[in-house]
C-alpha positions as a printed NumPy array, in Angstrom:
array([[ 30.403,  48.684,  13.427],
       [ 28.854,  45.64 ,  12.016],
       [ 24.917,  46.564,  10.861],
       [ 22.   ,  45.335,  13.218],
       [ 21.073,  42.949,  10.555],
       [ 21.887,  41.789,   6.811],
       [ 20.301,  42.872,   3.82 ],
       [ 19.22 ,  39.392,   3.197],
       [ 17.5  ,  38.744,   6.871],
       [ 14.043,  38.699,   6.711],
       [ 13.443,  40.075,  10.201],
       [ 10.606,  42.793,  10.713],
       [ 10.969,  45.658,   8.106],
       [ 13.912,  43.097,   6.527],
       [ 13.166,  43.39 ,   2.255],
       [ 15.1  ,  40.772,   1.433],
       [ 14.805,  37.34 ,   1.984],
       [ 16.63 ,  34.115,   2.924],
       [ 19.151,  32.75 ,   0.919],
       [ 17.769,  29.455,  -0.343],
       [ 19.285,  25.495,   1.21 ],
       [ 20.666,  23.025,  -1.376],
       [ 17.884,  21.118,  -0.552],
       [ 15.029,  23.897,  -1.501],
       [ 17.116,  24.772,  -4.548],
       [ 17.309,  21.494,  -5.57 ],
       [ 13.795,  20.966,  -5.351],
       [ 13.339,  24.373,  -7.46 ],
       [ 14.82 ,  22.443, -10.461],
       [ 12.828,  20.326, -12.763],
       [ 15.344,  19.017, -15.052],
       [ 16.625,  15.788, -14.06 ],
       [ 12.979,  14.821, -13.531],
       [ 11.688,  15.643, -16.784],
       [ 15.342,  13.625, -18.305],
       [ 14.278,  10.78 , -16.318],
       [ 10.498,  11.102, -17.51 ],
       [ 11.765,  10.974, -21.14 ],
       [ 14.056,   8.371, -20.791],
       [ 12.105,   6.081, -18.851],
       [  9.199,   7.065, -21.603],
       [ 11.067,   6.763, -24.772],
       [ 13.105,   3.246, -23.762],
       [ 10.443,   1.987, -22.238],
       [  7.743,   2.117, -25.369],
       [  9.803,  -0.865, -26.869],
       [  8.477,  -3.124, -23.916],
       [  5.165,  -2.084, -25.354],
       [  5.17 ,  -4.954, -27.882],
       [  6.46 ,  -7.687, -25.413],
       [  3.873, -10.799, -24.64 ],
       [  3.411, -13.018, -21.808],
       [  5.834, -15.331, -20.873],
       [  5.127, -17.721, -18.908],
       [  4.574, -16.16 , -15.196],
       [  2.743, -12.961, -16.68 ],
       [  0.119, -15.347, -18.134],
       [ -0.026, -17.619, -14.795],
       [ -0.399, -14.007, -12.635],
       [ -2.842, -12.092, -15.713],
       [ -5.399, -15.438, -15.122],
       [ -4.91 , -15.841, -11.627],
       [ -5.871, -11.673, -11.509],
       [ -8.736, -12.237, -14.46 ],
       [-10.136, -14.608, -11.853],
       [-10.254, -12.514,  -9.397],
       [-11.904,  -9.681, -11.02 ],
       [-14.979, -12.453, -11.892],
       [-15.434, -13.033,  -7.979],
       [-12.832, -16.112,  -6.901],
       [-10.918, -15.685,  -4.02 ],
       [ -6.868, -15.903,  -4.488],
       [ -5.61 , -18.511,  -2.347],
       [ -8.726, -20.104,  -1.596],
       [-10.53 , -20.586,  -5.056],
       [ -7.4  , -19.848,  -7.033],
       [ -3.844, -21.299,  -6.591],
       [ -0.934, -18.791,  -6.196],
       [  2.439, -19.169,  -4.902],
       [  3.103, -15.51 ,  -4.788],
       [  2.434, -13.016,  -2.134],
       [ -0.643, -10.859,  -2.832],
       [  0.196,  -7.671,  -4.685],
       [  1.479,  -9.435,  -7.451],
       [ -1.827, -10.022,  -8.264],
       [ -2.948,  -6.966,  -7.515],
       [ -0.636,  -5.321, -10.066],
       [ -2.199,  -7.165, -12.666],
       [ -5.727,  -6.942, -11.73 ],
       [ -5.054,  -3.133, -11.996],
       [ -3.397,  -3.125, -15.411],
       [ -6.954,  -4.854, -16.537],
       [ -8.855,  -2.788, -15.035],
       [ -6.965,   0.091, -16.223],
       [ -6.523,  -1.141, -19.825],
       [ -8.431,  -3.969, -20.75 ],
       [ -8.654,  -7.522, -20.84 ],
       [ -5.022,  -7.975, -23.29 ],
       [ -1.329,  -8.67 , -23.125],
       [ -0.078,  -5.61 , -23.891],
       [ -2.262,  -4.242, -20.455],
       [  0.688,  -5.175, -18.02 ],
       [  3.015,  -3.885, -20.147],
       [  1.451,  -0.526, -20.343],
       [  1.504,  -0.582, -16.593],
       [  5.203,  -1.96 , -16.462],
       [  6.094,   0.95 , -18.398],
       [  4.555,   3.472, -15.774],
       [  6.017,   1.237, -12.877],
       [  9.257,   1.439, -14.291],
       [  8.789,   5.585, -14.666],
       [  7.409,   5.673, -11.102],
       [ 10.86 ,   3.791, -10.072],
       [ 13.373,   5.689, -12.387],
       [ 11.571,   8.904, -10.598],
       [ 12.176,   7.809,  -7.272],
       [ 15.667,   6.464,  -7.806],
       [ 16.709,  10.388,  -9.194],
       [ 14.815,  11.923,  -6.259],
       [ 16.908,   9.556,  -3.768],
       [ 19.826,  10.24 ,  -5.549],
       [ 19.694,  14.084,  -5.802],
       [ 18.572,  14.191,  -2.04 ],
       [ 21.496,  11.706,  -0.965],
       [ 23.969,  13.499,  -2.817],
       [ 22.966,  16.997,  -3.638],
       [ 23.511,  16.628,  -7.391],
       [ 20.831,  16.918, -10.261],
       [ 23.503,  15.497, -12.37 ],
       [ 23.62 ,  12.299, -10.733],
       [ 20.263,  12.092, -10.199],
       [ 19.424,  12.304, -14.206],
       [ 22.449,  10.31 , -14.851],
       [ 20.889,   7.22 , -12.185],
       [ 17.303,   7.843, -12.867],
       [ 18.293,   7.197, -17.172],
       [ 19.998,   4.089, -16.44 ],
       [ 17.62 ,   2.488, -14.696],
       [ 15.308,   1.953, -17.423],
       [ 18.011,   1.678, -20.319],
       [ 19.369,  -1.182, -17.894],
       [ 16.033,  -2.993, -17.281],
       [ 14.002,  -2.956, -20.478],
       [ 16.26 ,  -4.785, -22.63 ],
       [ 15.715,  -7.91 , -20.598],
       [ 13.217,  -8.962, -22.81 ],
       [  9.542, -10.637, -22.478],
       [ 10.287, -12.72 , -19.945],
       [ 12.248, -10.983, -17.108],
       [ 10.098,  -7.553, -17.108],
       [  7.101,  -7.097, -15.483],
       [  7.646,  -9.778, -12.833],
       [  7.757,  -9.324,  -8.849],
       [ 11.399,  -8.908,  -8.313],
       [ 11.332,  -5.799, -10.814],
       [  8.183,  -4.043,  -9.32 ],
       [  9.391,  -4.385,  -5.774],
       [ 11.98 ,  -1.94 ,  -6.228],
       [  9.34 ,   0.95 ,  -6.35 ],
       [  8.42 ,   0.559,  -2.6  ],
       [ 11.956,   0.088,  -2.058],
       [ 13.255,   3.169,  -3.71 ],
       [ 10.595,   4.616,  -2.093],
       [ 11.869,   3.569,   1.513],
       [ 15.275,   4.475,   1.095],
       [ 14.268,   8.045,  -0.846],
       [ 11.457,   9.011,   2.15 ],
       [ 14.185,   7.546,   4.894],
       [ 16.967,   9.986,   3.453],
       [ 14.754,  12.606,   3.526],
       [ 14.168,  11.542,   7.256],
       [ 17.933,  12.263,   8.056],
       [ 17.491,  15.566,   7.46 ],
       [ 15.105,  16.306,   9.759],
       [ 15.079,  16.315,  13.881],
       [ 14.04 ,  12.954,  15.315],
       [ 10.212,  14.576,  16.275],
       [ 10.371,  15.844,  12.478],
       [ 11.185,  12.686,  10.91 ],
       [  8.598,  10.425,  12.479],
       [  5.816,  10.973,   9.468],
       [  8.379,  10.035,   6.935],
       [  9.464,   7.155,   8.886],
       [  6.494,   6.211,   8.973],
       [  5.866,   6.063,   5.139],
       [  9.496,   4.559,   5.444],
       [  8.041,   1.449,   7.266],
       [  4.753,   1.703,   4.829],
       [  6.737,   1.088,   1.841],
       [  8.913,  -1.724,   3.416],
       [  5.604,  -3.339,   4.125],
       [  4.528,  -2.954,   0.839],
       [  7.714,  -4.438,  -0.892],
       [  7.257,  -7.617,   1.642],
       [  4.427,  -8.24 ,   0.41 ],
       [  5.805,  -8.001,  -3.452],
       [  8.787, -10.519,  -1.88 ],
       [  9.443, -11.844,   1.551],
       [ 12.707, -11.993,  -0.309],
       [ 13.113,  -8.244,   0.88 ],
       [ 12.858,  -8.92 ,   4.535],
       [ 15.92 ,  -7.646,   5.614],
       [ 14.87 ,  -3.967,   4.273],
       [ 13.538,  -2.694,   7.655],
       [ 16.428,  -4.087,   9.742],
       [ 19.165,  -2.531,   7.436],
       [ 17.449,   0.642,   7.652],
       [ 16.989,   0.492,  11.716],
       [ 20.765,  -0.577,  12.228],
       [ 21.138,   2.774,  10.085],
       [ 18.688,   4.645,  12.317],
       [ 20.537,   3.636,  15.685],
       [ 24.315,   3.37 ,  14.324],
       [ 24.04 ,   7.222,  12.773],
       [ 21.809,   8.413,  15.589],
       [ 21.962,  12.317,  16.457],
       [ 19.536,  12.303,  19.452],
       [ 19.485,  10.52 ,  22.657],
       [ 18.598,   6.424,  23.008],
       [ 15.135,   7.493,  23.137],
       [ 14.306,   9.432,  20.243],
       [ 16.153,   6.371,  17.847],
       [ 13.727,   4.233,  19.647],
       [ 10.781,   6.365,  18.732],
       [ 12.1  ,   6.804,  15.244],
       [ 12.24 ,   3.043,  15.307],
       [  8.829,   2.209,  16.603],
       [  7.436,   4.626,  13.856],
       [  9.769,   2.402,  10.883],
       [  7.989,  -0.562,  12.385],
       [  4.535,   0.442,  12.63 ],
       [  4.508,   1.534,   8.973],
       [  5.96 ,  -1.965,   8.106],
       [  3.051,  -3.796,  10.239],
       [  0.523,  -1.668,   8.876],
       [  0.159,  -3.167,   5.139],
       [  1.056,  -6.621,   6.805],
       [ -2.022,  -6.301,   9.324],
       [ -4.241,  -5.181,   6.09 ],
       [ -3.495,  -7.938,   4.225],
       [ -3.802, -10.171,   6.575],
       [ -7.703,  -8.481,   7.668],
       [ -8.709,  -9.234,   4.154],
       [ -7.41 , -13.034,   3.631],
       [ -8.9  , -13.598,   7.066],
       [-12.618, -11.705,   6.174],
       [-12.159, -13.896,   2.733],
       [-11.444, -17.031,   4.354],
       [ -8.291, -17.365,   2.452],
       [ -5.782, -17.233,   5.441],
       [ -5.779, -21.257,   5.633],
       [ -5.067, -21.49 ,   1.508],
       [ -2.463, -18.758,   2.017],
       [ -0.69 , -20.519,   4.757],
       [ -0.429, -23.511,   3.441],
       [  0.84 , -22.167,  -0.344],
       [  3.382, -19.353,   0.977],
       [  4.678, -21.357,   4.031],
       [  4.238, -25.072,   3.146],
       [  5.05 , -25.652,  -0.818],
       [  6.62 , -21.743,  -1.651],
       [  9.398, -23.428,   0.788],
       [  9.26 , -26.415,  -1.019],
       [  9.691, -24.955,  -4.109],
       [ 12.519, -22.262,  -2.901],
       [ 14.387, -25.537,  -2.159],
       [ 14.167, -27.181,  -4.809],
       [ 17.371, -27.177,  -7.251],
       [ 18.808, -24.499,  -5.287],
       [ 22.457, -23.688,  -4.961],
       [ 23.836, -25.389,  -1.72 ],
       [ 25.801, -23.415,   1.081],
       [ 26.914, -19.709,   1.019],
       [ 30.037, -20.647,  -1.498],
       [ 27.629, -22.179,  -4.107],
       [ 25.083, -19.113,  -3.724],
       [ 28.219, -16.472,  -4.217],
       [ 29.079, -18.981,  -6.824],
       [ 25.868, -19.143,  -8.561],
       [ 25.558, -15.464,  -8.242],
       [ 28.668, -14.45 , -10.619],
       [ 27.348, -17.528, -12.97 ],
       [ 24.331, -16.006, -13.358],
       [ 25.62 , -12.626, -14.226],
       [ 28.475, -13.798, -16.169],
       [ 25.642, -16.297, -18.138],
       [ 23.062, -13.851, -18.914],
       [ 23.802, -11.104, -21.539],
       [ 21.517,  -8.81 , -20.729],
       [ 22.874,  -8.672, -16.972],
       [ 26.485,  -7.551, -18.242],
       [ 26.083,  -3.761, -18.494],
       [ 24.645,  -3.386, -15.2  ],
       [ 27.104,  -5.642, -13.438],
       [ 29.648,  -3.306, -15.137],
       [ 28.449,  -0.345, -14.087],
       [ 27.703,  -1.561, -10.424],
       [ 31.81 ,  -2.769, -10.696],
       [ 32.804,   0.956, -11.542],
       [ 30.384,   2.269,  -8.659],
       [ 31.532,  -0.183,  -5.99 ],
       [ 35.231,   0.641,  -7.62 ],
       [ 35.25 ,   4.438,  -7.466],
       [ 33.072,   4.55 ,  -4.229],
       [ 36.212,   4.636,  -1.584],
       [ 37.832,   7.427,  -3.44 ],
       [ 34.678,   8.928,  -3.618],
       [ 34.004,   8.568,   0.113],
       [ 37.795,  10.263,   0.969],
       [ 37.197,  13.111,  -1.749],
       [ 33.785,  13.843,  -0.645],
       [ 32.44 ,  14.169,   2.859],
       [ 29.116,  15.312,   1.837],
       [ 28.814,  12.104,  -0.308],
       [ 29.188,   9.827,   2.348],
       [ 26.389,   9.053,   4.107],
       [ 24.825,   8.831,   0.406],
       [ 27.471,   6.358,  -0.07 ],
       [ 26.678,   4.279,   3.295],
       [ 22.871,   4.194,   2.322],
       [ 23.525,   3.161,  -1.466],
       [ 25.795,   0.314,   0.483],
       [ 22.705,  -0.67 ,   2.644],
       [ 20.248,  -0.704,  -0.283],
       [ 23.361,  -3.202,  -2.613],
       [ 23.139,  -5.497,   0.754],
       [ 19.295,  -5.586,   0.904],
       [ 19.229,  -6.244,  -2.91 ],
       [ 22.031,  -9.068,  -2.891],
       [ 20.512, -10.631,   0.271],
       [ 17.032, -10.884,  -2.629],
       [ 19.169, -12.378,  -5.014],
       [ 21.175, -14.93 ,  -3.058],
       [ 18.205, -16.088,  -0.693],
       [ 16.209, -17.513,  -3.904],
       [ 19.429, -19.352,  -4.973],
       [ 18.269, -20.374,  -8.279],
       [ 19.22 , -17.254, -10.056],
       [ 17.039, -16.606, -12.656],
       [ 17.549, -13.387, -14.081],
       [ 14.948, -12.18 , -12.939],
       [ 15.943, -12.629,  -9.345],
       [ 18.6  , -10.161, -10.361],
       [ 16.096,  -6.842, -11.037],
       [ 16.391,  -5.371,  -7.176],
       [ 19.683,  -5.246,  -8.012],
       [ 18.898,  -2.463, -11.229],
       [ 18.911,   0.456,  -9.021],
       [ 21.723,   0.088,  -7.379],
       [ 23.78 ,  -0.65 , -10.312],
       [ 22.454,   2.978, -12.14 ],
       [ 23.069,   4.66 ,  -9.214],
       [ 26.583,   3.025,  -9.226],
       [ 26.741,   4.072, -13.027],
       [ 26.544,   7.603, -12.233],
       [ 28.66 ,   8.161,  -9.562],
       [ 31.937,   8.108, -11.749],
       [ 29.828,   9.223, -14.655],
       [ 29.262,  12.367, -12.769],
       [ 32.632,  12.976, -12.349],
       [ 32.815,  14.246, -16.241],
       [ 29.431,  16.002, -16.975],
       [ 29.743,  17.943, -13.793],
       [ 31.887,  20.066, -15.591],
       [ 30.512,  23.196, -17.05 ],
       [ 32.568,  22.921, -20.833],
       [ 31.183,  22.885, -24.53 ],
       [ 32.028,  19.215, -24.831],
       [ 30.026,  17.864, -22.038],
       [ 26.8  ,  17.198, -23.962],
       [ 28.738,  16.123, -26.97 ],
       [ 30.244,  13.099, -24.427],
       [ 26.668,  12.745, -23.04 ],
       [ 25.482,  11.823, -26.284],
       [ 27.94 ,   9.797, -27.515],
       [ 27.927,   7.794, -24.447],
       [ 23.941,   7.608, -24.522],
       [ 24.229,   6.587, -28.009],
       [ 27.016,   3.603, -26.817],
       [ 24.849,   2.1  , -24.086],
       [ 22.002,   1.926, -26.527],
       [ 23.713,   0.128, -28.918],
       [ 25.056,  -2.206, -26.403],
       [ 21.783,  -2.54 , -24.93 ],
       [ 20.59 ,  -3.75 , -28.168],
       [ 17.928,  -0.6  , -28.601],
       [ 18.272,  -0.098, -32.442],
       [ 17.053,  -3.273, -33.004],
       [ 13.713,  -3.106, -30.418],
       [ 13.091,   0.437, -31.904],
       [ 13.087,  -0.886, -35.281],
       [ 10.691,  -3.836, -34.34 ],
       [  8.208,  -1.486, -32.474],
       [  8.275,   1.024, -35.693],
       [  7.523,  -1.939, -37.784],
       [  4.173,  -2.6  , -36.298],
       [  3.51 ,   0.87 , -35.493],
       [  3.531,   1.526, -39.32 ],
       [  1.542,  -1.116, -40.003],
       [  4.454,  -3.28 , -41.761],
       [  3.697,  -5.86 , -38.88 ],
       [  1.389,  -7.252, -36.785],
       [  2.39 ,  -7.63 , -33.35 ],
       [ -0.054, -11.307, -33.195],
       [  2.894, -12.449, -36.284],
       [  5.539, -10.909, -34.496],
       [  4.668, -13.14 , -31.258],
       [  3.909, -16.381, -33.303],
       [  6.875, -16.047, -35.681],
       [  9.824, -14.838, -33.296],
       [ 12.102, -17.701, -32.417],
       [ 12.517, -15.185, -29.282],
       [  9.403, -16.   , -27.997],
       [  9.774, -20.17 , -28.675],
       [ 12.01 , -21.975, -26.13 ],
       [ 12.831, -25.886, -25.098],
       [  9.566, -25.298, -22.313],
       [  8.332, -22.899, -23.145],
       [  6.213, -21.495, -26.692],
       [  4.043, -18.505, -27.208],
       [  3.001, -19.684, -30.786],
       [  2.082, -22.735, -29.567],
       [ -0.278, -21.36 , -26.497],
       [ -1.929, -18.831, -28.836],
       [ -3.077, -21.91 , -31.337],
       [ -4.77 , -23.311, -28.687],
       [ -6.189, -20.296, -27.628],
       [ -7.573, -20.189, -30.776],
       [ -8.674, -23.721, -31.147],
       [-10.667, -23.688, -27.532],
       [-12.376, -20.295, -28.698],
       [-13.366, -22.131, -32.444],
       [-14.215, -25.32 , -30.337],
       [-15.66 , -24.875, -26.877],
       [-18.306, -22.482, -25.895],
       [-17.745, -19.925, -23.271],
       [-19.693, -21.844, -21.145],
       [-17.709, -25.048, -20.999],
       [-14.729, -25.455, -18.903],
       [-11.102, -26.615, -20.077],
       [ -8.181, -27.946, -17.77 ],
       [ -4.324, -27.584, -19.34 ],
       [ -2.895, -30.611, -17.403],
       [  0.72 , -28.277, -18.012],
       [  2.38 , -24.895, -17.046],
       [  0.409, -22.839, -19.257],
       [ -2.681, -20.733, -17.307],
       [ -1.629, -17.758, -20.107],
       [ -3.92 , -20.161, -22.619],
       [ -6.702, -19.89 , -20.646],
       [ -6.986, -15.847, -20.156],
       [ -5.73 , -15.625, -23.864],
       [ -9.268, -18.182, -24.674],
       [-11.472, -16.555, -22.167],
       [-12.199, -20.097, -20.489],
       [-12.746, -20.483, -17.527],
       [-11.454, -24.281, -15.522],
       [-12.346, -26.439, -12.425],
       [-10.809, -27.061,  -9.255],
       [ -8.292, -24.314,  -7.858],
       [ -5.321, -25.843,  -9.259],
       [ -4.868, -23.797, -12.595],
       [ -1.438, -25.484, -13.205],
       [ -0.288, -29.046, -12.591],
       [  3.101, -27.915,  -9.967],
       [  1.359, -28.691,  -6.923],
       [ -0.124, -31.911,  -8.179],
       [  3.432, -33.068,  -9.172],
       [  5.86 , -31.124,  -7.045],
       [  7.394, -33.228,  -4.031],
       [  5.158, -31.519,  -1.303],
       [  2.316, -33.056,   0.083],
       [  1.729, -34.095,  -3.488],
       [ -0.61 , -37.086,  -2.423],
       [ -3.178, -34.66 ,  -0.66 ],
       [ -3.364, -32.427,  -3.408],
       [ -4.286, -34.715,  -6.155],
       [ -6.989, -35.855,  -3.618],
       [ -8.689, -32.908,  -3.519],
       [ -8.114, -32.024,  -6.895],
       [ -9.331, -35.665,  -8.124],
       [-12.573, -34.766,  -5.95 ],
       [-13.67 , -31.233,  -7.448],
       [-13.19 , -33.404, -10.932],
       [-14.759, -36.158, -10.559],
       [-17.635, -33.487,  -9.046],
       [-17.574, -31.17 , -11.756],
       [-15.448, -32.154, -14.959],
       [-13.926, -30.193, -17.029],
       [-15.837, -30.418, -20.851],
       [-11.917, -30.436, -22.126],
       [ -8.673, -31.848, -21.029],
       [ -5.449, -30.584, -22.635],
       [ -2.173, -32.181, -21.911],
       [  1.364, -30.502, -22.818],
       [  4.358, -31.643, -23.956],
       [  7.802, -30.274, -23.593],
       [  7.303, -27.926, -20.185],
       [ 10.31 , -30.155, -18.334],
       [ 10.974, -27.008, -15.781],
       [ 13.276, -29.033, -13.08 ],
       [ 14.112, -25.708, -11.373],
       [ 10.731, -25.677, -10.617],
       [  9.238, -29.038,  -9.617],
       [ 12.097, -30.953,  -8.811],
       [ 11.303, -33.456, -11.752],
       [ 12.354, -34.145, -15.291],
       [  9.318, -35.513, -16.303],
       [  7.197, -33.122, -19.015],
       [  3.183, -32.911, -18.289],
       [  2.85 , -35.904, -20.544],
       [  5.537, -38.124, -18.568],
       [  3.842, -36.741, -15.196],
       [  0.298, -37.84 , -16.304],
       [  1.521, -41.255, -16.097],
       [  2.549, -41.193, -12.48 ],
       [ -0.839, -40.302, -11.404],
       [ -3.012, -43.1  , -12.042],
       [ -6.27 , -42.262, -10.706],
       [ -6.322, -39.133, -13.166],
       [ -5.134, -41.574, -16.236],
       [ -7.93 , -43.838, -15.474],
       [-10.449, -41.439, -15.463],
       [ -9.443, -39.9  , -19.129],
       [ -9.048, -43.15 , -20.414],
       [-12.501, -44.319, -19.338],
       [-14.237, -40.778, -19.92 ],
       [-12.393, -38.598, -23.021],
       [-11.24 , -39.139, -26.084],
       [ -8.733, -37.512, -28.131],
       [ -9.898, -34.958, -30.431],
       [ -6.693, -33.31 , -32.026],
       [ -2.936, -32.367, -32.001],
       [ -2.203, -28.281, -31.46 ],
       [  1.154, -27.551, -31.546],
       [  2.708, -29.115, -28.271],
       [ -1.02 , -29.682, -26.743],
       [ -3.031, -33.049, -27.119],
       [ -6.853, -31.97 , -26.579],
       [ -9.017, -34.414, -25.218],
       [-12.902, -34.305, -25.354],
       [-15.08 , -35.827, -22.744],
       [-17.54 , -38.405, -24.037],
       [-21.046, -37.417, -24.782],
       [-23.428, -39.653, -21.95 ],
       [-25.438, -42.571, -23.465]])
């Protein structure tokens, strides 16, 4: 006769107790966060060192700005949906009025993201070893991509997104009456990556097509579930839009994200579905830094019907990690300029695609799987190009260099539109020459010059791309020509060299530009004067009155 009840029941007078779920037990180990936490930590400290390029400085004044008062949109121009701003207006708050304070914060992003990616993956998969192995590669494949391509929008979206596909796994789990909380931060942080990228738009869909597709319940709880998704996506969308409407800003914003952010998405992009799938593989294939991921993304996609036959309890992993590669191509291909940038929300997926063949091999219990794990760690390093970013960041760390020489002196940081050296002499120049008081305007692509001078400038064009940019071009140099001629800037800078086609739809530089607006040429020519040459800059003073 069978007992009344097990020694492991935990009914009244039971002494033992329950035997534990994968899911509580793999909650119960540490480990693959604390890899992740290293890895994310130690790779990341070589971003540390990186400057502005161009957009961080455009986004660091735009946020300076707003920390002195201005409204963005209305007293400031952006192109970008708001919490890129936001991000940087919290790195200055956080830590100071500097380059190096959004990398500090990209560094913590990136941890937040690597963290979220293992949790997903652990969760979606039941394996800690997958998790570490997914949550390591995410930052060894996005912080050797350099100055320019870190800390932008596309990269720090994919924190709310990991977030939404890590809370909506969790969801599965769970009976539909359960689930509804975590839906509901599902929907939050879809709402939140929006508003990082409208780019991302197709994030709530995928993951409702999931919801009634895979549905256990009846009609009517997947329509509940649903309704929950959606109402955490509208709430950060009805916030936002509260505040630009209690600032006055909704008109500015309308006009900016809906009127010239179309313009410029158009502009120089690649034509038709074939020339975005086109441009797509040229942009990998073109872009060094963009090789090891698409590799390991290749063996993922490669291995992942095998995987899906060998193991059942992989597989609705497998059909999320799908969902989250279609919402993060769908990014990619909409912008159809393919910067490499464009390419970040694609980083998680590829390091999740990394480890699923990876953890094929140190699954295995044996003596020689952490000998493999560190040979392999030490071979995407050195592919990655580590070595040589560790041994720049020890260099100024011991003193041997400064990181202000390592920015001016790096032909990394010096392109055909583009130099660092050059906006840091005339950040210097405008602090030896101007008082804080007087007002410059960089008739160029260069706002970085004036957070790195402290100056402040007129109007609320802070770069010359709407005043040149095929979009109600003639309207905006009216109202820029009136808060001028009102209020004139004390110094005028004009730039040579910044020829960015992809983004104005012209080959003209600044200085070429100038001369197809006459109203503004008249106006220097009758009331500055040139005062001197700085690197790629002319600087113009305005005449003393009689």
């Amino acid at each position: 006769m069978k007992p009344a009840s097990s020694p492991l029941s935990t009914g009244a007078g039971g002494t033992g107790s329950t035997p534990l779920s994968s899911a509580t037990r793999l909650a119960r180990r540490p480990w693959p966060f604390i890899s992740t936490a290293a890895a994310s930590l130690v790779l990341g400290a070589v971003s540390l060192i990186y400057p502005f390029g161009r957009d961080q400085g455009i986004h660091a004044f735009i946020a300076d700005a707003m920390l002195s008062g201005k409204v963005v949109y209305r007293d400031v121009f952006n192109i970008k949906p708001p919490l890129t701003t936001a991000v940087h207006a919290l790195a200055l708050l956080l830590f100071g009025h500097s380059m190096t304070a959004i990398r500090i914060l990209d560094l913590l992003w990136t941890l937040a993201t690597a963290l979220v990616l293992c949790a997903f993956a652990r969760r979606a998969f039941r394996s800690d070893v997958l998790g570490a192995i997914a949550g390591g590669l995410y930052p060894c494949f996005y912080v050797p991509l350099g100055f320019w391509t870190t800390a932008q929008t596309d990269g720090w979206l994919n924190l709310p997104v990991a977030g939404a596909f890590a809370l909506f796994a969790a969801a599965q789990e769970r009976e539909p009456r359960r689930a509804r909380l975590l839906l509901l931060g599902t929907g939050l942080c879809c709402g939140l990556a929006v508003l990082f990228k409208y780019t991302v738009g197709a994030l709530p869909l995928v993951l409702v097509l999931i919801l009634l597709i895979g549905r256990r319940a009846s009609l009517r709880d997947a329509a509940v579930s649903t309704a929950w998704l959606a109402l955490g996506v509208l709430i950060p969308l009805f916030l936002c839009a509260l505040a630009l409407l209690a600032d006055g800003a909704m008109p500015a914003f309308v006009e900016s994200q809906f009127g010239l952010v179309r313009a410029y998405a158009g502009i120089a992009a690649a034509p038709g579905l074939s020339g975005r799938l086109t441009g797509l593989v040229h942009g990998v294939i073109s872009a060094a830094g963009l090789r090891l991921p698409a590799l390991a993304l290749a063996a993922g996609v490669a291995s992942a019907w095998t995987l899906y036959r060998s193991r059942p309890d992989w597989r609705k992993g497998l059909l999320v990690a799908v969902a989250w590669l279609l919402v993060a191509t769908l990014s990619t291909v909409s912008q159809g300029k393919f910067f490499v940038y464009h390419y970040l929300p694609l980083l998680p997926v590829a390091a999740l695609a990394g480890a699923l063949p990876a953890v094929a091999v140190f699954a295995k219990p044996g003596r020689g799987r952490l000998l493999a794990g560190v040979v392999l760690a030490a071979m995407l390093l050195s592919v990655a190009g580590f070595p040589t970013r560790f041994g720049r960041l020890l260099r100024i760390l011991n003193g041997r260099e400064a990181a202000r020489h390592n920015w001016t002196s790096d032909p990394e940081y010096a392109g055909s539109d583009f130099s660092l050296p050059d906006d840091i002499e005339l950040a210097d120049y405008l602090r030896q020459s101007t008082l804080p008081s007087e007002r410059v305007f960089i008739w160029g692509f260069e706002p970085a010059v004036y957070f790195l001078a402290r100056r402040n400038t007129v109007s609320r064009f802070i770069y010359n791309l709407p005043l040149i940019a095929d979009y109600d071009r003639q309207r905006f140099r009216a109202e820029f020509m009136r808060a001028f001629v009102r209020d004139p800037a004390e110094v005028f800078v004009v730039e040579h060299g910044d020829s960015v086609p992809l983004a104005t739809g012209v080959h003209d530089d600044s200085y070429e530009a100038l001369h197809g607006f006459p109203e503004l040429l008249e106006l220097l020519a009758a009331d500055y004067h040139p005062e001197a040459r700085v690197g790629r800059f002319d600087v113009l003073r305005r005449n003393l009155g009689p």
